[in-house]
Structure formats: C-alpha cells, structure tokens
C-alpha positions in Angstrom: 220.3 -135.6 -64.9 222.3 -137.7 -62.1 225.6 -136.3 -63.9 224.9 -132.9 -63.0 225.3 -133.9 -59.0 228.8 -134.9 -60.1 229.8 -131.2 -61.1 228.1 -130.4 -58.0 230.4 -132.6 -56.2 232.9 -131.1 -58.7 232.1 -127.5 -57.3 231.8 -128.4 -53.7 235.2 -129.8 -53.1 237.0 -126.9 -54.5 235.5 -124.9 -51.5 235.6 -128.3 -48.7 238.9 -130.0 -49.9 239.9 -133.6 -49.0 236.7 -134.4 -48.5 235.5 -135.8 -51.7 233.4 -139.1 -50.2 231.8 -137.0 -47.3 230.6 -134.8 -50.4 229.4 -137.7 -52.7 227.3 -139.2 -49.4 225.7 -135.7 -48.6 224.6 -135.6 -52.0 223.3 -138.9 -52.1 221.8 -138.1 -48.7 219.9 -135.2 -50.4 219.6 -137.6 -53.7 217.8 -139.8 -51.4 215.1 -137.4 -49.9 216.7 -137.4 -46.3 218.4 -135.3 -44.0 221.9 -135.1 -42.9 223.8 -135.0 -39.4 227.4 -133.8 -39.3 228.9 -134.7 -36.0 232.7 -132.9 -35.6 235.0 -130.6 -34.0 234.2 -126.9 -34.6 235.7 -125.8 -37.3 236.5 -128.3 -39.6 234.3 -127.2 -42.6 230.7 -128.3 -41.7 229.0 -124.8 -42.6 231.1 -124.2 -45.8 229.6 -127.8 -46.7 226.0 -126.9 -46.0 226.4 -123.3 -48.2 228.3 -125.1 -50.6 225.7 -127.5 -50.9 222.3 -125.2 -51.4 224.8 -122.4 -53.5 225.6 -125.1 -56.1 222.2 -126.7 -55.5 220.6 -122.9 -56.1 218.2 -123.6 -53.0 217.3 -120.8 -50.6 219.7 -121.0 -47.6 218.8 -120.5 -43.9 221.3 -120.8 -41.2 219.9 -120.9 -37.5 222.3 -121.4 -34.6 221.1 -123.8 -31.7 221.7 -122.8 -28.4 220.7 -123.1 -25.1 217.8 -120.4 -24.6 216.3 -120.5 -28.3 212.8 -121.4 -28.0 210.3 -123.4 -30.6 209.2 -120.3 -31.9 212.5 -119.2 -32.8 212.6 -122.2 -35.0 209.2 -122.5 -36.4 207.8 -118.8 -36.2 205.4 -116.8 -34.2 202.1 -114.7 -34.6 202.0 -111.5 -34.1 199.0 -109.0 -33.1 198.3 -106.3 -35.9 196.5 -103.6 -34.8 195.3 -102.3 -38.4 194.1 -105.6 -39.3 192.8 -106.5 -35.8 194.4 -110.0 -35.9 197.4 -112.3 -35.8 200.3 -112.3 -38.7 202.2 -115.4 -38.8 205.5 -114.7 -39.4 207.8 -117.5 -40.6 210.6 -118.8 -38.9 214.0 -119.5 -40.3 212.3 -123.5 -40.9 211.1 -121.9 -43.7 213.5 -122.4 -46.0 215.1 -124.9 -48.8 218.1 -125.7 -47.3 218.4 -125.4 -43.3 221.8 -125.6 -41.4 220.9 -126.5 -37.4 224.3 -125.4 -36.4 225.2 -127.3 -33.2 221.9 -128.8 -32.6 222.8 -130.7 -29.6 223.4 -126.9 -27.7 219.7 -126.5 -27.8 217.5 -128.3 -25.4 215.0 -131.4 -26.3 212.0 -129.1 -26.7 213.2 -126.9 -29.2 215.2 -129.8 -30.6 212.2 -131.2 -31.6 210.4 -128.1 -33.3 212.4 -129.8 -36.1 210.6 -133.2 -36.2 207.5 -132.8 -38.2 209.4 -130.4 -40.7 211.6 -133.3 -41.0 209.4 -136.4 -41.6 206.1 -134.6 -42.9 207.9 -131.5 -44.6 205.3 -129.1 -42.8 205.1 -127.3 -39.7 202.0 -126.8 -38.0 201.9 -122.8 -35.7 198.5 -122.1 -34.1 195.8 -124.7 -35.3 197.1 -123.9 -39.5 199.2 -126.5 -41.0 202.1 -125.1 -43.8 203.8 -127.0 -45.9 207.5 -126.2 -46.5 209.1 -125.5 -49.9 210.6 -128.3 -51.7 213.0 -129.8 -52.3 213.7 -129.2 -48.5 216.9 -130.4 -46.8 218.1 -130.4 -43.2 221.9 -130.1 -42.2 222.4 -130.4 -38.8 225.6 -130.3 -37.3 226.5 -131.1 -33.7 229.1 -131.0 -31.3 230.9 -134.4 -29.7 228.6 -135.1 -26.4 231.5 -134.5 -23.9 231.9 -130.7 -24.7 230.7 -128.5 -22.6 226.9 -127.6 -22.8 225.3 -130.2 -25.4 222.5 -132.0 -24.9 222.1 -135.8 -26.1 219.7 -136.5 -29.0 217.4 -138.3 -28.1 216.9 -141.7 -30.5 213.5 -140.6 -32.1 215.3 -137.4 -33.6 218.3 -139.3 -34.4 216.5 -142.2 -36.6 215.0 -138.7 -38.7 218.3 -138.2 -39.8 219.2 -140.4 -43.0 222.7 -140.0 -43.0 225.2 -139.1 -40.1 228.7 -138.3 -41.5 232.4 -137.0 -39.6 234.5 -134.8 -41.7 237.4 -135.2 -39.8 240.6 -133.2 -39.8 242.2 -132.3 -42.8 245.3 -134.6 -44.5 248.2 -132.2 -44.8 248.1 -131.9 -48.1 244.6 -130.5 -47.9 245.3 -128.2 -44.5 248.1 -126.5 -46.8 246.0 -125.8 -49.4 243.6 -124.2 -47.3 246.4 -121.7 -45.5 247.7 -120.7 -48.8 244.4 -120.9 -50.9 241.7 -118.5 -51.7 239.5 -117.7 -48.3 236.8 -119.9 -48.2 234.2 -117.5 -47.4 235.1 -114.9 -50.5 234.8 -118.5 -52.9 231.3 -119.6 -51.4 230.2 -115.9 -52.8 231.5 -116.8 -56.4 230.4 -119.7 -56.8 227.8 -120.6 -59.7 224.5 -122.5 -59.6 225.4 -126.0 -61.1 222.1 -127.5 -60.9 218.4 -125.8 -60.4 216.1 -127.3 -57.9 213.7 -128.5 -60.5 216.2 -130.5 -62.0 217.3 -132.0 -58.1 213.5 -132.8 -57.6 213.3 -134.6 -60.9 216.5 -136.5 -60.1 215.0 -137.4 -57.1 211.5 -138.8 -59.0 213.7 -140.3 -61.0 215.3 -142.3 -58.6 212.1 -144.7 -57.9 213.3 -146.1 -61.8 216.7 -147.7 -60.0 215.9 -151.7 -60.1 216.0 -153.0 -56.7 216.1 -157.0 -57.3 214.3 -159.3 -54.3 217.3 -160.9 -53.7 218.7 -156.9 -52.5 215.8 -156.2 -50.6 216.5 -160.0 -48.9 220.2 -158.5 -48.1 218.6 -155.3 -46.6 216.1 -157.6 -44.8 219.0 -159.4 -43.2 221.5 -156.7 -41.7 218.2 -155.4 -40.1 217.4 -158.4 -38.4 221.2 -159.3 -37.2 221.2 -155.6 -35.5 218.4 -156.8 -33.9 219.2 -160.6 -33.0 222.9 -160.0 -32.4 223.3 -158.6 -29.2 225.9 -156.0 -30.4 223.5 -153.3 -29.9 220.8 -152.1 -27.6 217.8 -151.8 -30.2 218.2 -152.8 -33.4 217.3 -150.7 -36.9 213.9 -149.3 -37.4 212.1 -150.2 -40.6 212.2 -146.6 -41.2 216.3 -147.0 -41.2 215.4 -149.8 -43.4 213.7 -148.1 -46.3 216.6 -145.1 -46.0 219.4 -147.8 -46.5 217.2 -149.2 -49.8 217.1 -145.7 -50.8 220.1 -144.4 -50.7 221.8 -147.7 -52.2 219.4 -146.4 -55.2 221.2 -143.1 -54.8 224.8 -144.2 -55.1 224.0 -146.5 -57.8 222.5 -143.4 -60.1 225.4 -141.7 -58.9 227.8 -144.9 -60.3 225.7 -144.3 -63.1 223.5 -147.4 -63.0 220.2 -148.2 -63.5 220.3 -151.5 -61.0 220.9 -151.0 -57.2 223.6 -153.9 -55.8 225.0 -155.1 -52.7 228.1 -152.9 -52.9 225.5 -149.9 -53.1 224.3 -150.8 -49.7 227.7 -151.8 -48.3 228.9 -148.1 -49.0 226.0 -146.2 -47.6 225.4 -148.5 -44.3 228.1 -146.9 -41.8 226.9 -143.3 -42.3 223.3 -145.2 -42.3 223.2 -147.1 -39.0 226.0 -145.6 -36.8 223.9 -143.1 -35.1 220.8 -145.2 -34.9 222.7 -148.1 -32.9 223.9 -147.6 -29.7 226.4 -150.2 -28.6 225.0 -152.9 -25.5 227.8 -152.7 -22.3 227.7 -156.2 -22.6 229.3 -156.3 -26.5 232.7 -156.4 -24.8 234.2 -154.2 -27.5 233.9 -151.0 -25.1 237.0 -149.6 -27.2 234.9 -150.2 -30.6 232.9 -147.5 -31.3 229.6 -147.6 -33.6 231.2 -147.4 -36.6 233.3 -150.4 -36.0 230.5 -152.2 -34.8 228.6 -151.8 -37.7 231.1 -152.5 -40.1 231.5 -155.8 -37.9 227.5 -156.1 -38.4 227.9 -155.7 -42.3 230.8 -159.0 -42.4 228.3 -161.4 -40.4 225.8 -160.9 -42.8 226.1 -162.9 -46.2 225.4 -161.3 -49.3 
C-alpha cells in the first residue's frame, strides 16, 4: 500500500527534477491528511508539483489563481436565480474539487483568503444556510509569493497553522536546470503521465496510518519541542496543539514511507522544519535577526533532548 507513494514519488520527479525530498514531504503531507504551502519564486516548479501530484494520485484537479479582486464566491460558489424552476441553483465553485492549487494565495486579500478555512479544517463548505461536504480524499496546495513582492498580502497566523506542511523548492542545481533546457517540456509530460495510485487506495493508506505505533516516550518528545517553542523566548507564540498532533502525524507518515510500522524520533526530526517554520514567527528580541525560521527551529530541535 505505502509502496505505491514511492512510484508516485518515482513519477513525480521525472516531471519536478532535483527535488526528490520536497516530493517525499508533499506526499507525506498528503499521507498525513493535511494541506500543503509552497512559498518560492515564480517559476520554479510549484504548479507542475501540484498536477504532478493529483495526475499520479488520479484525483480531480482544480487550479484557481488568487488575486487581488477575486471574491469568496469565486472560491466557494454562488446561487443563481432560475427562472423555469422559480429558485436558486447552487453552482460549485472551483473548492469543489480533489486536489486544489491556490496559486499565489497571499495576492488575494484576507476575506477571500479565508473562504478556504472551513474547507480546510472541516472538509466542507457551507453557501446560503446548506452545508456540503467536499469530495475526499481532498488536498490543498497553496503556493505563495515571498512577502516583499509587490502586491501580497500576509497570512494571517490562523490560516497559516491550517497548513500542515510549508515547504521551498528552491532553484534548481545545475545539473537539474540542464536537464530541464534540454529535456522533454514539462507541460507535454504532465499530459502523459499515468495514474500510479487510485484514490481509494490513498484513502486506505491514509486509514492505515492510525496502525503506525507511536510509543509514550515519542509522544513525551513531541510534548517537549512544543513546550520549548513556547518557554524559550525564540519565538513570539509558541506551537499550537493543533501543530502538535500534525508533527505526531506526519512522523507516522515518514515512518510508513521508511517502511516501518513504529514511529521514532528521527521521524519527527525530519518532518519538524517544514512543520513549525511557518507557525513560528521569530521575537525581535532573539538576537539572531540574520537567522530566519528555519534556522531557529532547527536550533529549537538541538535544545530539546531526545
């Protein structure tokens, strides 16, 4: 079951290349039940990784791009009058989907940002009084723009902590960039690719995950690096227990995808950057002004004993 997400991984990075662990954590993002954030550059593959993803995956694909005037409704849907049946049609919005890229989310502004919340945590979306759920499994891939470019709005912390996983792709090695410029166009490859794993078979993987042994002694560890984010004065708020039970989840993930039944503290090492980076926002008073999250958290993870 679990060793069909490696072909998938197999698949994906014949399309994204170099970027073989930013692939293994999106899968063990989705694995894991959450939702992914991809904060780059344009153009560094983000898209291709999000079709990659739901073409292997063989999920319905919807790709909405955030920006400045799109509205809730353009996210969630609308009613519309019909005359022959004398009443409102609710027609779906693009949220209705199995796999939804929110290209540049950070373009739009906080209200329609946050059309996306309770599709997110409660996998429904409530239009006009009715409550709907969404098809499953259901995935969001957001991607967003570095906050000093021109016309992005901040996300604000609450939308943020919703995301399990935050990742950077980063530019290509050379290696990679050359194989790009005198490869196959990425675009005519995502249209013949095959389906390398159904969705029944994701959602059972996923099921399947609650079978990964997590020992007291883990959840102890867990229990810790969420407390020294809080007590340490590194950061300005400390983990949520919601980032809590995502960083016990996907340490299941990556050990199913190591191929082990038992979750250990290497697990949780490997998922916390892409974990806590984006839910802890450095204090002004750290001193470290030239460290950014990611250091700061890997600092986090060396205070705490395993």
């Amino acid at each position: 079951m679990f060793a069909k997400l490696h072909a998938v991984a197999k698949q994906v990075s014949q399309v994204v290349v170099g970027k073989d662990v930013q692939i293994r954590q999106s899968l063990v993002c989705l694995l894991a039940g959450g939702h992914l954030l991809i904060e780059d550059v344009p153009g560094v593959g983000k898209t291709t990784l999000a079709h990659a993803l739901a073409i292997s995956l063989g999920m319905k694909f919807n790709r909405l791009q955030f920006t400045s005037d799109l509205l809730p409704a353009d996210v969630v849907g609308i009613s519309i009058f019909n005359r022959e049946k004398n009443g409102f049609i609710f027609h779906p919005g693009p949220v209705f989907t199995q796999v939804l890229l929110a290209d540049e989310i950070n373009r739009a502004t906080p209200k329609t940002q946050s059309a996306l919340l309770e599709a997110m945590e409660e996998r429904q979306v409530t239009a006009d009084g009715i409550t709907r759920d969404l098809p499953r499994p259901y995935f969001v891939i957001a991607t967003q723009n570095p906050a000093h470019q021109i016309g992005t709005f901040q996300l604000p912390e609450s939308q943020l902590d919703r995301f399990l996983m935050c990742l950077s792709l980063g530019y290509p090695d050379a290696a990679a960039e050359r194989a790009l410029l005198m490869g196959e166009d990425r675009r005519a490859m995502l249209k013949t690719l095959p389906v390398a794993m159904q969705p029944e078979e994701l959602m059972s993987a996923q099921t399947a995950l609650r079978e990964v042994h997590v020992s007291p002694a883990l959840v102890d560890y867990i229990q810790a690096i969420a407390q020294a984010s809080r007590q340490g004065g590194l950061f300005a708020e400390g983990l949520s227990p919601r980032a809590s039970i995502a960083l016990l989840q996907a340490a299941r993930a990556w050990a199913a995808m190591e191929g082990r039944n038992h979750a250990i503290p290497e697990d949780v090492q490997a998922v916390l950057v892409p974990i806590a980076a984006h839910r802890l926002r450095p204090l002004k008073s750290a001193g470290s002004s030239a460290l950014g999250s990611r250091d700061l958290v890997l600092q986090l993870m060396k205070s705490v004993p395993v």
